[in-house]
C-alpha positions as CSV (number, residue, x, y, z in Angstrom):
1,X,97.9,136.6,104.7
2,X,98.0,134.1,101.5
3,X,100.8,132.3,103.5
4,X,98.8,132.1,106.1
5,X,95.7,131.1,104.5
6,X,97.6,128.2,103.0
7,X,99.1,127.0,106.2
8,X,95.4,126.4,107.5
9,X,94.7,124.5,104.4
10,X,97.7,122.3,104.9
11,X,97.1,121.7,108.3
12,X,92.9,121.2,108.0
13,X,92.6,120.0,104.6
14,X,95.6,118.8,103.7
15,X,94.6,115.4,101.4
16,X,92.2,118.4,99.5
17,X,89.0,116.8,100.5
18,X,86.8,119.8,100.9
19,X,87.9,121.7,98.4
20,X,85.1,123.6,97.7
21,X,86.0,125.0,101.4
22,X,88.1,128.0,100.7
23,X,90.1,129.3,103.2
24,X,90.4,133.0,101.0
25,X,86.7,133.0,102.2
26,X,87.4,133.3,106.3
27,X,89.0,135.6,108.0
28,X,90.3,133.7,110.9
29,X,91.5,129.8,111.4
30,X,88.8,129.6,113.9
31,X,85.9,129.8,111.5
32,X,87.8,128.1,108.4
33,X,88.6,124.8,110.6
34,X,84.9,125.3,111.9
35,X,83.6,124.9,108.4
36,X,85.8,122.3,107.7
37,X,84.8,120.2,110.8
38,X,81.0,120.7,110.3
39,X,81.9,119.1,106.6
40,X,84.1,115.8,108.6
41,X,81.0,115.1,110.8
42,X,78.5,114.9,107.8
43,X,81.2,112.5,106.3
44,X,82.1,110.5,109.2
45,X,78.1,110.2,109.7
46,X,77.4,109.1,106.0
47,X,80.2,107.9,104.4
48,X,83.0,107.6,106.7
49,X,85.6,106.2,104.0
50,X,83.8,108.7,101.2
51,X,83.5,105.6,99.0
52,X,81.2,107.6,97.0
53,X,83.6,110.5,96.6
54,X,81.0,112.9,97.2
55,X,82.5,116.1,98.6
56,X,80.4,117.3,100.9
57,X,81.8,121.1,101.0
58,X,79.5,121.2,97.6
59,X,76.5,121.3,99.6
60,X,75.1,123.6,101.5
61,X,72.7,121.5,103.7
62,X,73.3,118.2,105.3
63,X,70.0,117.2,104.0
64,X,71.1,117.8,100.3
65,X,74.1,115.7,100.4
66,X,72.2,113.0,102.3
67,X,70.2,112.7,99.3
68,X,72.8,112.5,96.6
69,X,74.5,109.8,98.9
70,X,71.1,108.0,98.5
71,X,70.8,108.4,95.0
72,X,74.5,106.5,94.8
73,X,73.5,103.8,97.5
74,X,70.0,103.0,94.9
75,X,72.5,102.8,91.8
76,X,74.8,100.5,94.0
77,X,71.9,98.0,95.2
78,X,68.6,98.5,93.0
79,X,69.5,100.0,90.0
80,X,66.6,98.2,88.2
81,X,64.4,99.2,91.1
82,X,63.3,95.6,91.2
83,X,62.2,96.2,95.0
84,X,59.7,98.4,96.8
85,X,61.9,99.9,99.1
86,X,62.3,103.7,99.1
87,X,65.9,104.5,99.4
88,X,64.8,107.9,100.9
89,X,63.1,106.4,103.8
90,X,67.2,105.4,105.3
91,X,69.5,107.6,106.9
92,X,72.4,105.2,106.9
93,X,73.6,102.8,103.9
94,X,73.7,99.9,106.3
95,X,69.2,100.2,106.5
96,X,69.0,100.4,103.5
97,X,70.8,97.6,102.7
98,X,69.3,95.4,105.2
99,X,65.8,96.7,103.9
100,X,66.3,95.1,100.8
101,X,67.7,91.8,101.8
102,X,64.7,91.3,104.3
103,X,62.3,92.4,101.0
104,X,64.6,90.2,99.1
105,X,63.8,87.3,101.6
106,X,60.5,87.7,102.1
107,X,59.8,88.2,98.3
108,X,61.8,85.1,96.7
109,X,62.4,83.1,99.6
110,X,59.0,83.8,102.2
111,X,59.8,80.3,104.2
112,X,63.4,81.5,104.7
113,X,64.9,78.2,103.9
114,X,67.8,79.7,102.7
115,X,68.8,81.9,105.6
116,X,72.8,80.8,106.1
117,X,73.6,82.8,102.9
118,X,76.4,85.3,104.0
119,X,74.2,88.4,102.3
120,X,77.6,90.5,102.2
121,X,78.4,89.1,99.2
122,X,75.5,90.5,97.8
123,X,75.3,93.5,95.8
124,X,72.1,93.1,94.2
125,X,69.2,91.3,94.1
126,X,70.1,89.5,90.6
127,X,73.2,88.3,92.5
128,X,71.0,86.8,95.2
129,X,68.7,85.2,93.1
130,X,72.1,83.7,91.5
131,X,72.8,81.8,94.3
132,X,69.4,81.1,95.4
133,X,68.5,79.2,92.4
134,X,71.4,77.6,92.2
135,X,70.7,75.8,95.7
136,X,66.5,75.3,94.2
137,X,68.3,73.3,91.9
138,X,70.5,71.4,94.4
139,X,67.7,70.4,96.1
140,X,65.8,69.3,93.0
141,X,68.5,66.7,91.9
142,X,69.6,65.9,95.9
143,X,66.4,65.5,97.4
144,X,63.2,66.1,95.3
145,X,61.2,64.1,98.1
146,X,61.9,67.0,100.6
147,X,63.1,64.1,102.9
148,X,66.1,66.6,103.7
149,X,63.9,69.7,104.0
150,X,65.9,70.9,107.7
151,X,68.9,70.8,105.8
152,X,69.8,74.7,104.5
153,X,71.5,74.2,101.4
154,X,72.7,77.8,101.5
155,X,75.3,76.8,104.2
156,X,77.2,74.8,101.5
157,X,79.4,76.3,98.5
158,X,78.8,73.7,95.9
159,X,76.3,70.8,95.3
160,X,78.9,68.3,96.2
161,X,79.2,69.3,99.9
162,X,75.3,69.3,100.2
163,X,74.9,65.9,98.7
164,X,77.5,64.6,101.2
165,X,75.7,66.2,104.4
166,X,72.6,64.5,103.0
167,X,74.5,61.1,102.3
168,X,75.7,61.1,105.7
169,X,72.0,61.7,107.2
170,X,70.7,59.0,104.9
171,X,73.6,56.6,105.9
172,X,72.8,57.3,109.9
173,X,69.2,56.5,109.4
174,X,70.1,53.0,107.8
175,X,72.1,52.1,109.8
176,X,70.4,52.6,113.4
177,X,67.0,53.2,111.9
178,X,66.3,51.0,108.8
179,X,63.0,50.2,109.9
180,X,61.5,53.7,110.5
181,X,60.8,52.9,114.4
182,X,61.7,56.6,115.6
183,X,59.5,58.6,113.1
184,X,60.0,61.7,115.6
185,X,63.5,61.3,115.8
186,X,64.7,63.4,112.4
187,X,68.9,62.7,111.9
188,X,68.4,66.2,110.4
189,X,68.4,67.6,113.8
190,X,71.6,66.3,114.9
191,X,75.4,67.7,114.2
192,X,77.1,64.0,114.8
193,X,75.8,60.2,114.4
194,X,77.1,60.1,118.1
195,X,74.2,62.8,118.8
196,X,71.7,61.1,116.9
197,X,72.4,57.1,118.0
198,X,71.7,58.8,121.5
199,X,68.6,60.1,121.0
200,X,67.1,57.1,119.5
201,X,68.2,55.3,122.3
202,X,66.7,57.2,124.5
203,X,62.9,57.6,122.6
């Protein structure tokens, strides 16, 4: 029956990842790859790639291992809890996460101004904030006026890129608009000169 019992293992749990599953404990495959399945689907539900190498076969509830899971996705994201957000109110990492980048929006940025950052690269909020003052700053040297406002600075990886997209703005209104004639007319709004010559000559 050993033999057995360690043919199920190889053939259920071979890479050992519910090991607190032991098949000395069951009687029959039936129930022992039962047990071992009901284990897979709280994984696959959770933490499909068990980056958090919690093993769920330690728990006895879904519920409880849920919870440590949200204990480890609060030490990944808010470890200073620096944000309001309640971990335990999210089923899934992905809430969560989104959660705190809307509360990290709406707390340092309200006007969303900076909305083209790629929040992936984002672990926490102090790596937000990183970035977002750095493009405060761009904007503080590049256009203190706020003549440039439409412009998101968080599209652009480096100040020099941001100053050229407002060069080239500045340059188009000089050019076909020196004397301020089409006040509505914002080259802000427009991708191309082409698409901006246009409109003014059609105001």
């Amino acid at each position: 029956m050993d033999a057995l019992r360690k043919l199920w293992k190889e053939k259920h749990d071979y890479f050992n990842e519910f090991s607190s599953i032991d098949p000395n404990h069951y009687s029959n495959e039936v129930d022992y790859s039962n047990a071992i399945e009901n284990k897979k689907n709280w994984m696959n539900k959770y933490d499909k790639d068990n980056a958090y190498k919690l093993d769920p076969s330690d728990y006895d509830c879904e519920e409880e291992y849920l919870n440590d899971l949200r204990v480890c996705w609060q030490d990944k994201y808010d470890p200073k809890f620096k944000t309001n957000i309640d971990v335990f109110d999210y089923d899934t990492e992905a809430d969560y996460r989104k959660s705190l980048i809307n509360n990290w929006q709406e707390t340092y940025d309200p006007q969303h101004r900076f909305n083209s950052f790629q929040f992936e690269r984002f672990t926490t909020v102090d790596d937000y904030l990183v970035e977002l003052n750095d493009r405060i700053n761009w904007i503080k040297k590049c256009d203190p006026d706020g003549v440039y406002n439409k412009i998101d600075p968080s599209k652009y990886d480096n100040m020099f890129q941001y100053q050229h997209v407002l060069d080239l703005r500045k340059a188009w209104k000089n050019k076909y608009d020196p004397n301020n004639e089409h006040t509505n007319i914002d080259p802000c709004d427009y991708s191309s000169v082409e698409e901006y010559h246009k409109a003014l000559m059609n105001d």
